[in-house]
C-alpha positions in Angstrom: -110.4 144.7 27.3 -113.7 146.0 26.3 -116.9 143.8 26.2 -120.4 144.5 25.4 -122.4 142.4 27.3 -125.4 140.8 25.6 -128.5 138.2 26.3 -130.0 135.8 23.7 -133.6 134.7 25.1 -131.5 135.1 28.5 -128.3 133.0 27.5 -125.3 135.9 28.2 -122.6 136.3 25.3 -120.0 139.0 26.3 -119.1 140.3 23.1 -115.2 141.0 23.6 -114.8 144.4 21.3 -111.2 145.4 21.7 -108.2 144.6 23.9 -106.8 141.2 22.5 -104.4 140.6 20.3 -105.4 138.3 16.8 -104.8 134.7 17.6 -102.0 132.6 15.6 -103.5 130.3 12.9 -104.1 130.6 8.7 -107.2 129.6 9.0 -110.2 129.6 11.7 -110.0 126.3 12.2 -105.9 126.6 13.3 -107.4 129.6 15.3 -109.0 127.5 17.8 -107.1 124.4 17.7 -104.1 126.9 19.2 -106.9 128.0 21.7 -107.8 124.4 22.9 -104.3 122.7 22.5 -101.3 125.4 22.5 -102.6 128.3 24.8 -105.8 128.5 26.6 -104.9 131.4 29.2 -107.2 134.1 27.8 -110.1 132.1 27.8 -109.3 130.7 31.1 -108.5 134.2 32.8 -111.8 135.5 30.9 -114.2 132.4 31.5 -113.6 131.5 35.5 -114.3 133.6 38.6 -113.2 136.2 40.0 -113.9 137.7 36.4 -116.9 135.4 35.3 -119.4 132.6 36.6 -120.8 129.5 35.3 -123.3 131.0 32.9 -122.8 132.7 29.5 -119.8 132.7 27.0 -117.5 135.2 25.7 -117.4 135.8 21.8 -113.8 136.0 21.1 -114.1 138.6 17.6 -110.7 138.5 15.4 -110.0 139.0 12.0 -111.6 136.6 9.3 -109.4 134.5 7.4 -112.1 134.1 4.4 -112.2 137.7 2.6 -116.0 136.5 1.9 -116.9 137.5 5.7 -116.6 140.4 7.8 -115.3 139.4 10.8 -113.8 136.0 13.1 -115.4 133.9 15.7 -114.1 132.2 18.3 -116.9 131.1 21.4 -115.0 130.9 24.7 -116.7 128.7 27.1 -115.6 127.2 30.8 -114.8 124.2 29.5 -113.5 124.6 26.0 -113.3 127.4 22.8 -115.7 126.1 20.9 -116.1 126.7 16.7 -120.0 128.2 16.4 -122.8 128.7 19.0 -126.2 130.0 17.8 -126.9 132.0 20.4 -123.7 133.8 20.8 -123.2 134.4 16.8 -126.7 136.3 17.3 -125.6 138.3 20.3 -122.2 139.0 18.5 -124.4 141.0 15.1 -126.9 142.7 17.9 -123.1 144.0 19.6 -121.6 144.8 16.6 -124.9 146.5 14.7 -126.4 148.5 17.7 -123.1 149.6 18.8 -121.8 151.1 14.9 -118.8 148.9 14.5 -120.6 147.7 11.6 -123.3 150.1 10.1 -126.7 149.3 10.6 -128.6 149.4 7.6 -132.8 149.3 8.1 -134.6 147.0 7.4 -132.2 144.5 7.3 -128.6 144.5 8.0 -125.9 141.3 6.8 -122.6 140.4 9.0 -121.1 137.2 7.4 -118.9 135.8 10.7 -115.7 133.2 9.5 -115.8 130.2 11.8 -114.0 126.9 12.6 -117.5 125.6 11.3 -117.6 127.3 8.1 -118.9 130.7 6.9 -122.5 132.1 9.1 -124.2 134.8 7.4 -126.4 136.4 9.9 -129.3 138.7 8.5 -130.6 141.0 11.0 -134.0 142.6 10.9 -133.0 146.5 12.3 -136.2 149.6 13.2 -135.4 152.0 15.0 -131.6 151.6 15.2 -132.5 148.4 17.2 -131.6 144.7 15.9 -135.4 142.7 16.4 -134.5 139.6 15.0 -131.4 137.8 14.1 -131.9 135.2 11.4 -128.2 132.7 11.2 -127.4 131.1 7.8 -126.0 127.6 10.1 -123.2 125.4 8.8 -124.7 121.8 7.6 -126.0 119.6 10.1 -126.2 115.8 9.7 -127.0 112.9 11.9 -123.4 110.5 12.3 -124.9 107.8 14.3 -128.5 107.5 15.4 -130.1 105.7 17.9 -126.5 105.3 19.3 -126.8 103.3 23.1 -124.6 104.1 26.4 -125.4 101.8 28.9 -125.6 102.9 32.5 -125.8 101.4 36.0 -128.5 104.3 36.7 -131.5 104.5 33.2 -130.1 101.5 31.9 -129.4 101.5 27.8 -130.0 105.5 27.2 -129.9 106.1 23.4 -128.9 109.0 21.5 -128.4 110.8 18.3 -124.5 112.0 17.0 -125.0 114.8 15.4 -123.5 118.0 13.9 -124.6 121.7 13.9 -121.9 123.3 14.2 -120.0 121.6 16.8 -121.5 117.7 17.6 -124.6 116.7 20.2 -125.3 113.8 21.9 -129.2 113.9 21.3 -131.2 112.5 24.2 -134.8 112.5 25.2 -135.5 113.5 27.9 -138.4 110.8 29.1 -134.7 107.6 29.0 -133.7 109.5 32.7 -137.0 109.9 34.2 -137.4 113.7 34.5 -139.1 116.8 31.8 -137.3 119.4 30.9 -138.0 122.6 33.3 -136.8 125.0 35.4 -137.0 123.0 38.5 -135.1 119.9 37.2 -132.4 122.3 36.1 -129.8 121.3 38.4 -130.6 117.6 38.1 -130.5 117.9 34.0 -127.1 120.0 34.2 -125.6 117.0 36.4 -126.7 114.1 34.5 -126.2 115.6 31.3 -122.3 116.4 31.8 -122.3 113.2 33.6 -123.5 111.1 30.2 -121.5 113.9 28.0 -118.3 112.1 29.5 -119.3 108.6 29.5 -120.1 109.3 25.8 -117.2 111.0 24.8 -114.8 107.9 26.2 -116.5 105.8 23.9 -117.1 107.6 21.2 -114.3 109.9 19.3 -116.9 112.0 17.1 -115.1 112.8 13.9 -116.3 115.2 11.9 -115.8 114.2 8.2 -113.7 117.4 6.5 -112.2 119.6 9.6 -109.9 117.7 12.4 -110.6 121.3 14.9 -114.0 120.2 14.9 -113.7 116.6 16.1 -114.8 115.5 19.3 -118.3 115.2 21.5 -119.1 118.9 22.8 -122.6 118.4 24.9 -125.7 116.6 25.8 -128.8 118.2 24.6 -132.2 116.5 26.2 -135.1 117.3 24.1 -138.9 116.5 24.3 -142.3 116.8 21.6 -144.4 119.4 22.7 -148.2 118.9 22.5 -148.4 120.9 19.8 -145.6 118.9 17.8 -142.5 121.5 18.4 -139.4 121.2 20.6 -138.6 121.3 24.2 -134.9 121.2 24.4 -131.8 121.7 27.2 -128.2 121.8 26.3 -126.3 120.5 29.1 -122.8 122.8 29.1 -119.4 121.6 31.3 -118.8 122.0 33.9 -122.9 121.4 35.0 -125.1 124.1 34.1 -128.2 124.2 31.4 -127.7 126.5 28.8 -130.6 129.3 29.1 -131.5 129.6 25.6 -132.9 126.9 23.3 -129.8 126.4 21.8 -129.0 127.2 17.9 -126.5 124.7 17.1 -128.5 122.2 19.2 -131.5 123.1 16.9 -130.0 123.0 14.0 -128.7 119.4 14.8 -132.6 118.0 15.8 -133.3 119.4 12.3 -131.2 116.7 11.4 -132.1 114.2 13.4 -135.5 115.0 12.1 -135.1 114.9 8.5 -133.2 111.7 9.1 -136.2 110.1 10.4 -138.7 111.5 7.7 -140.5 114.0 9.9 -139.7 117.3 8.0 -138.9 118.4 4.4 -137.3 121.6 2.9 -139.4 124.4 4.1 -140.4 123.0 7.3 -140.2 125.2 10.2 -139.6 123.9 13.7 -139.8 126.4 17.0 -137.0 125.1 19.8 -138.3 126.1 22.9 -136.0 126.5 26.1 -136.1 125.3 29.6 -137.3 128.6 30.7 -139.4 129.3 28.1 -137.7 131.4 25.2 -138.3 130.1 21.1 -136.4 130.1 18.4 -137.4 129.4 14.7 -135.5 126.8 12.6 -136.4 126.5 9.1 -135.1 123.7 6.9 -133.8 125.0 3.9 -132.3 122.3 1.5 -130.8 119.4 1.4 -127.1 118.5 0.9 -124.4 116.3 1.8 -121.3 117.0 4.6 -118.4 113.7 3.3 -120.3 110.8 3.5 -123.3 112.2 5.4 -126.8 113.4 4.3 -127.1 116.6 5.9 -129.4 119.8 6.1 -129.0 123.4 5.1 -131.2 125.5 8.0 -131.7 129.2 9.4 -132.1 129.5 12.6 -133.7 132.9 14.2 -134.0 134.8 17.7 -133.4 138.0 19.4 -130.7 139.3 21.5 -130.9 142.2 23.7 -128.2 144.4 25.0 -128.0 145.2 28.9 -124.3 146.1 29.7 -120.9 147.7 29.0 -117.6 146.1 30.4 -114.1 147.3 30.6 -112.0 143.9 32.1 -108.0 144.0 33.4 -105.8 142.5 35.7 -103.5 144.1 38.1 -100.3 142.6 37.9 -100.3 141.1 41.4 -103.7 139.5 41.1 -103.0 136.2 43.1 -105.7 134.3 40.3 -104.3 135.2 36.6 -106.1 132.0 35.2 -109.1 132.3 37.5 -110.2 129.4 39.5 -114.1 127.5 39.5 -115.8 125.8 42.8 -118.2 123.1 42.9 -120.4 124.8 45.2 -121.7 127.5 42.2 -119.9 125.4 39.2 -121.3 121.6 40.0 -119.1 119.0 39.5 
């Protein structure tokens, strides 16, 4: 298996670019409910040590099922395949444009991907044969429950937002569990947040309106004002690490959030900042509906650089075929 090995503001996406076979389903959305109920052992063997670590994702590339996009998307993460991820849908056009598996063409290059979450067009800004900026047509985000409580022995009643971008957030801020949002608190964030993700998730099913595949709770993402009125954020990913960039689905679900409460209109632009410092750009398109939901149509943008090759196997007698994780690097 071949891999091109990617960052997005330091979040890694290991764009797998040949060496699997196309996964069984009509549809994306069939695609990766085989992956998460019928056979998980690639992204198992890809996603856990010895061949991986906690941090970064794979970006499972297959054939699209809509002949309106180039190619498939499948995000492999420890815990779960997931439908869309912002980040890694931006490291998969840098892979596929700066390595000529789909022509580069300056100044701006398109790659349409078909996921679970609907169709992403990703324009790329290209110079130099380089991809500078990857702007990501998201799915629809809405807001399906807001101000939601969990009530815990520990912060007492912590509220959050439900909401959609692609796969569905719990949206907390940060100031409910007595801690901000940087690089030293990374290890207590990661924790908590995986901690409430579950306590969440047993309560609350998450349905997503139109697509069964997409049901169900996939993180906590703590988020904070900044003093100049933009957004602090830290997705919290299974099994306890914060996610290194600022998150693309996760911003385009506070969009939502935030046009549910009145504080932006088409056109608005909001910059995500992450717990280590890198931005992206989220602009609020239009407005639309998602079943019974009020939603948001938004573009989020970043960069992605690339910094590594990868060829991956397994001998036959390897004694860990579907890897194995430990709590000492791994958390809980």
């Amino acid at each position: 298996m071949q891999t091109v090995d990617v960052h997005c503001a330091g979040e890694i996406g290991r764009v797998i670019t040949g060496g699997v076979l196309n996964i069984p389903g009509a549809t994306m959305a069939e695609k990766l409910h085989h992956m998460n109920t019928v056979d998980d052992s690639l992204r198992r063997w890809l996603c856990s040590e010895p061949r991986s670590a906690p941090a970064g994702s794979f970006c499972l590339l297959v054939p699209a099922c809509d002949p309106a996009a180039d190619v498939g998307l499948i995000i492999l993460q420890p815990d779960q395949a997931h439908a869309m991820s912002g980040s890694n849908a931006m490291c998969a056009t840098t892979a596929l444009l700066e390595t000529g598996m789909i022509p580069m063409v300056e100044p701006q290059s398109v790659v349409t991907f078909d996921t679970a979450a609907g169709l992403v067009k990703a324009t790329a800004t290209c110079e130099g044969g380089k991809v500078t900026r990857v702007t990501l047509d998201m799915p629809p985000s809405f807001v399906a429950k807001q101000d939601a409580v969990i009530d815990t022995p520990e912060w007492g009643a912590v509220r959050y937002d439900l909401c959609f971008g692609g796969v569905f957030y719990a949206l907390v801020d940060v100031d409910q569990i007595g801690l901000t949002i940087a690089p030293e608190n990374a290890r207590q964030l990661a924790m908590i947040g995986v901690d409430l993700r579950g306590r969440i998730a047993a309560q609350e099913a998450a349905p997503h309106p139109t697509t069964p595949a997409l049901n169900g709770l996939a993180y906590v993402m703590f988020r904070a004002d900044e003093p100049d009125g933009q957004l602090r954020t830290c997705t919290t990913l299974r099994p306890g690490r914060a996610d290194r960039s600022p998150c693309g689905t996760g911003s385009n679900s506070n969009m939502a959030a935030r046009a549910a409460r009145g504080r932006v209109k088409p056109g608005d632009v909001v910059v995500s900042r992450s717990i280590i410092g890198g931005e992206f750009q989220t602009e609020f398109v239009a407005e639309t509906t998602v079943g019974p939901y009020p939603a948001t149509r938004n573009r989020v943008s970043g960069q992605c650089w690339i910094y590594g090759l990868s060829q991956i196997g397994m001998d036959p007698t390897d004694p860990f075929p579907q890897g194995f994780t430990l709590s000492d690097t791994w958390g809980g």
